[in-house]
C-alpha positions as CSV (number, residue, x, y, z in Angstrom):
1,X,0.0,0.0,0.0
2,X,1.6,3.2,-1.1
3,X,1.9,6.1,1.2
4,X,0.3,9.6,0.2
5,X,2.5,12.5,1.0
6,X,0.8,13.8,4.4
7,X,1.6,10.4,5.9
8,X,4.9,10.4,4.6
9,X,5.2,13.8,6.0
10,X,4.0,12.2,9.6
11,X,6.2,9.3,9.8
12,X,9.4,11.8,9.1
13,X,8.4,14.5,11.5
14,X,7.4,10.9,14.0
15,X,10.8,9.6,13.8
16,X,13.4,13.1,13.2
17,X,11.1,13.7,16.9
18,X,12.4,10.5,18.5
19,X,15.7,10.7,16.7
20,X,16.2,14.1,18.1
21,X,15.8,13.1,21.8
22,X,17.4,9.5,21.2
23,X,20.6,8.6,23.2
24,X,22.1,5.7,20.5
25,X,20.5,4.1,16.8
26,X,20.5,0.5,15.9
27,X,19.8,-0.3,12.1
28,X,19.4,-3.8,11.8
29,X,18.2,-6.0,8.5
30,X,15.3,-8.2,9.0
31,X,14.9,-9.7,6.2
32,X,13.6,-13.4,6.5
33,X,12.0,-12.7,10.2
34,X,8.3,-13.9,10.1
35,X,5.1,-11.7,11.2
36,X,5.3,-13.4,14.8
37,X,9.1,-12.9,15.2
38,X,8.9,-8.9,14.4
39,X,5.7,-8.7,17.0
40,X,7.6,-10.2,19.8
41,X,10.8,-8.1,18.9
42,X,8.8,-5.4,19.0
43,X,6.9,-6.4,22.1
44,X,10.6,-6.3,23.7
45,X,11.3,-3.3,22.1
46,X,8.1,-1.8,24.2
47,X,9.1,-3.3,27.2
48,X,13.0,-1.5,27.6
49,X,11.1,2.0,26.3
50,X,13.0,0.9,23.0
51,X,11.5,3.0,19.5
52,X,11.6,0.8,16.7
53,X,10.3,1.4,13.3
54,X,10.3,-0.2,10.0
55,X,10.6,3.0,7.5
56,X,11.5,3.3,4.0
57,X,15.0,4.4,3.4
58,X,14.5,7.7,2.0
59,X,12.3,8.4,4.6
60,X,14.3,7.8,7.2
61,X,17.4,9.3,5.6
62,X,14.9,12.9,5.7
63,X,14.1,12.0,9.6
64,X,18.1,12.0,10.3
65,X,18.8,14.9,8.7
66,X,19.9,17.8,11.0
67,X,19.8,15.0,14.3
68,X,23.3,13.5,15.7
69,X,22.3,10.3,13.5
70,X,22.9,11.7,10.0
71,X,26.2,9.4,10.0
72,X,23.5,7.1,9.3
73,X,22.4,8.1,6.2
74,X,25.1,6.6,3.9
75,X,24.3,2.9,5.5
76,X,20.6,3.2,5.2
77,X,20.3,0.9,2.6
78,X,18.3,-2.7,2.1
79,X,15.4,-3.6,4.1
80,X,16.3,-2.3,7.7
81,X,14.4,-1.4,10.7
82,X,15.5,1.6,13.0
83,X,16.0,1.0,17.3
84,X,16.3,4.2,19.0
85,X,17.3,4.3,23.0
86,X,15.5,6.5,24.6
87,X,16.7,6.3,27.8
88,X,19.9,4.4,28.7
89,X,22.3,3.8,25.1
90,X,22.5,0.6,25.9
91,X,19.2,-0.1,25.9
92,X,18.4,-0.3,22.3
93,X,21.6,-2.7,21.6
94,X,20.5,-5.1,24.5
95,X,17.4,-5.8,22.9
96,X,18.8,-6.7,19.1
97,X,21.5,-8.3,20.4
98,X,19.1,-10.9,23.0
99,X,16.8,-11.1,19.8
100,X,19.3,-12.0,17.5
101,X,21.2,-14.8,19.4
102,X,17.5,-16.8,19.0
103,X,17.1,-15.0,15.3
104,X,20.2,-15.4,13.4
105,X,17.7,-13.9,10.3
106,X,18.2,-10.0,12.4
107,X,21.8,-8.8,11.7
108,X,22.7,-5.3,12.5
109,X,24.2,-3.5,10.1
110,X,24.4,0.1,11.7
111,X,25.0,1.2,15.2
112,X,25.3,5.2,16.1
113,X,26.0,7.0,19.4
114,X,26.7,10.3,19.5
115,X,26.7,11.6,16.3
116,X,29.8,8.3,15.0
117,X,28.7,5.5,13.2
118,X,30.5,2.5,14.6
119,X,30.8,-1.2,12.8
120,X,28.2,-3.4,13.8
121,X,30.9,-5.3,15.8
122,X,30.5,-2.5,18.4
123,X,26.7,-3.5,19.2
124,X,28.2,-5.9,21.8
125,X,30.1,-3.2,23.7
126,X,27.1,-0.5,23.4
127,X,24.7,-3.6,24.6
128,X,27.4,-4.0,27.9
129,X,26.6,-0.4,28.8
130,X,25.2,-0.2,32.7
131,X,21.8,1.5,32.5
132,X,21.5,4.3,34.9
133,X,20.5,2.4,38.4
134,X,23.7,-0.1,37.3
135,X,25.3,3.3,36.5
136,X,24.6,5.4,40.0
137,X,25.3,2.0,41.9
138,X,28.6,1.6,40.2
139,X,29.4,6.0,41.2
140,X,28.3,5.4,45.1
141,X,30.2,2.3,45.7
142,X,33.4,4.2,44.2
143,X,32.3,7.0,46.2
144,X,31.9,5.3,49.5
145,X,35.3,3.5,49.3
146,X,37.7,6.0,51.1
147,X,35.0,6.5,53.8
148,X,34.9,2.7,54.9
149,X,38.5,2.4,54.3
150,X,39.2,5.2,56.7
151,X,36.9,3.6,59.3
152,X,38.3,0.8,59.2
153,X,41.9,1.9,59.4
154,X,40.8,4.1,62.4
155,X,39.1,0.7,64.0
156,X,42.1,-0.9,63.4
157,X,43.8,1.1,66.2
158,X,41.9,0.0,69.4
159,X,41.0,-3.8,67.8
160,X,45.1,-4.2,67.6
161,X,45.5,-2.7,71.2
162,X,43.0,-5.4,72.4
163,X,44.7,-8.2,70.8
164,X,47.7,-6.9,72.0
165,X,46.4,-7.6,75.5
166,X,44.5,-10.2,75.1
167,X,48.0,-12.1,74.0
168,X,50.1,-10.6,77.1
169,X,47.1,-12.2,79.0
170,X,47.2,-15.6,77.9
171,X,51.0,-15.3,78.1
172,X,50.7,-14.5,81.6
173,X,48.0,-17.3,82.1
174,X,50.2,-20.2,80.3
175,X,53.1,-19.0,82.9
């Protein structure tokens, strides 16, 4: 079913919106995934606050323009559906990569962060990403470090003064 040119205007101005507040972009082929397989990818997708959209090419080379993903514009070629993060980067990359290891049909083809292009290669290290609680867990237990190590060397003092005399004690006792 062909598009007319007001909903071709909608789906640009829908997806240069997300791209515009988007942390990292996936672009992944799916050729070969069946009706089921791209509702429960997208299902997922839902799930980890994950934007994903099938759009044509030209389309989606208009909705990049003038966003940090227009280094995407070169590669968007082929049948290829679009992941944008929307909260954490890794987010986006964590859910193509867990579909992919059960659909080997999904390959990505194009992953963006920050205005680069990387190799698809690098969708394993953008999917390792911590989220933000793993993130702010990660930043307090670095922070809290010095303070417990400080504590402890201060408790250290008296706990090697009592061991000091609880040994002269039991020398005195064994004599």
């Amino acid at each position: 079913m062909a598009l007319n040119l007001e909903q071709k205007k909608s789906i640009v101005a829908e997806v240069a919106e997300v791209a515009a507040s988007a942390h990292s972009a996936i672009g992944a082929e799916y050729s070969g995934l069946s009706a089921e397989q791209m509702t429960e990818l997208r299902a997922k997708a839902r799930d980890e606050n994950v934007y994903l959209r099938v759009v044509k090419n030209n389309l989606a080379r208009r909705a990049v323009d003038g966003t940090e993903f227009e280094c995407l514009k070169d590669g968007l070629v082929g049948p290829l559906l679009l992941a944008f993060s929307m909260e954490d980067p890794g987010a986006a990359a964590r859910v193509i990569k867990e579909f992919a290891k059960e659909n080997e049909k999904l390959q990505t083809k194009l992953v963006a962060v920050g205005g680069q292009l990387y190799s698809a290669a690098e969708l394993d290290r953008l999917a390792t990403l911590p989220n933000k609680e793993q993130a702010i867990s990660m930043l307090m237990s670095v922070m809290k470090a010095p303070s417990e190590k400080f504590v402890r060397t201060l408790n250290e003092v008296p706990g090697k003064l009592v061991r000091t005399v609880a040994a002269i004690r039991d020398e005195k006792q064994a004599a």
